[in-house]
C-alpha positions in Angstrom: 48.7 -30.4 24.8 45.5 -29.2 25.4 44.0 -28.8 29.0 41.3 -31.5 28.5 43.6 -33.7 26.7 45.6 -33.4 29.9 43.4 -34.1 32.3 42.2 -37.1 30.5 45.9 -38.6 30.6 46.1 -37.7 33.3 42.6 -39.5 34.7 43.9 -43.0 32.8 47.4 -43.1 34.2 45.5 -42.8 37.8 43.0 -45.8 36.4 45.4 -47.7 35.4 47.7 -47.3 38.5 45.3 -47.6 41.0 43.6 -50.8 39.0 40.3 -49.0 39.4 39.4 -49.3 35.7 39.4 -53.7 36.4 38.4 -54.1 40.1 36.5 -51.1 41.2 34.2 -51.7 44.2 32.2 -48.9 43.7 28.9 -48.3 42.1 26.7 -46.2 40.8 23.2 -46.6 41.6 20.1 -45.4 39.2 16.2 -46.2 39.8 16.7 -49.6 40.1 20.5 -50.8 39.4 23.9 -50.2 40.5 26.7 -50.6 38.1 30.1 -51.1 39.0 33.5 -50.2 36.7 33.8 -53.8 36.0 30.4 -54.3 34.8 30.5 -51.1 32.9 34.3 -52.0 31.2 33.0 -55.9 30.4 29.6 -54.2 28.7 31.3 -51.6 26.7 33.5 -54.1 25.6 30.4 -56.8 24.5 28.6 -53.7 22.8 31.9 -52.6 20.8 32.3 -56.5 19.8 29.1 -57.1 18.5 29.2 -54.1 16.1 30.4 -55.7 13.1 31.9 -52.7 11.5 34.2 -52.0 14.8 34.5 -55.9 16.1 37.7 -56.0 14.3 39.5 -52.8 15.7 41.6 -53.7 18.8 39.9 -51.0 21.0 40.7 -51.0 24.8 38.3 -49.9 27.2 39.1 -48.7 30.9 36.5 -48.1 32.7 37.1 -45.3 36.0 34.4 -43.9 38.7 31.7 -44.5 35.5 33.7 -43.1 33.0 34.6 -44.8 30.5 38.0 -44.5 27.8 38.5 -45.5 24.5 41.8 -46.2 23.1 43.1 -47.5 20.0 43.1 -47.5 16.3 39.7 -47.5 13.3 39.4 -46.7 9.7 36.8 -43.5 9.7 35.6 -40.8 11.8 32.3 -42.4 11.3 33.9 -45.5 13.1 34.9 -43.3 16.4 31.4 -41.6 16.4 30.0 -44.7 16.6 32.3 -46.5 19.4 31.7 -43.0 21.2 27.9 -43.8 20.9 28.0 -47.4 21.4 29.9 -46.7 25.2 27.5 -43.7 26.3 24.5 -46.0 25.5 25.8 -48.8 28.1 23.9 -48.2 31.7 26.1 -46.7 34.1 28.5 -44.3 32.0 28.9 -41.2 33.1 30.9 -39.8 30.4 33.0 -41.4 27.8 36.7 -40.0 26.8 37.3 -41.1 23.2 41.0 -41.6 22.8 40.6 -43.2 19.5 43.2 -42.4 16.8 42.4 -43.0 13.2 44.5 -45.3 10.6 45.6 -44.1 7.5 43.6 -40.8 6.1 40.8 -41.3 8.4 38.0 -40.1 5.8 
């Protein structure tokens, strides 16, 4: 496993134990806003859901000190390059860590 690969497992199974990725009372403030993991997690998920080419994949977002991970299952590469785009355009991510696997061939 590589070093990145890792670190990001190792980065989720923190999230998820600590139950940072749900309730995080942190934020991250820009010019004008301040985001918190929650906020971040519920607008990545909104975003994903109103794409109609990816509303259909079950893709789980945790969200951790601004960063944000993917994980689950689409069709295409062209479908994970664009759930990677669709989280780093939300205000307040940091960095995204796309986990998502591809069905099938995966053209």
């Amino acid at each position: 496993m590589s070093t990145s690969r890792k670190l990001t497992v190792l980065l989720l199974a923190a999230a998820l134990s600590s139950g940072a990725y749900a309730q995080s009372s942190g934020t991250k403030c820009g010019r004008t806003d301040c985001f918190s993991d929650a906020s971040i997690r519920a607008e990545v998920q909104k975003k994903l859901n109103e794409q109609p080419s990816l509303r259909f994949f079950n893709i789980q977002v945790l969200a951790a000190d601004h960063a944000v991970y993917l994980r689950g299952f689409v069709d295409t590469r062209v479908d994970r390059r664009q759930a990677d785009a669709v989280a780093r355009a939300v205000p307040g991510v940091s960095k995204v860590y796309n986990d998502l696997a591809l069905n099938g061939n995966g053209n």
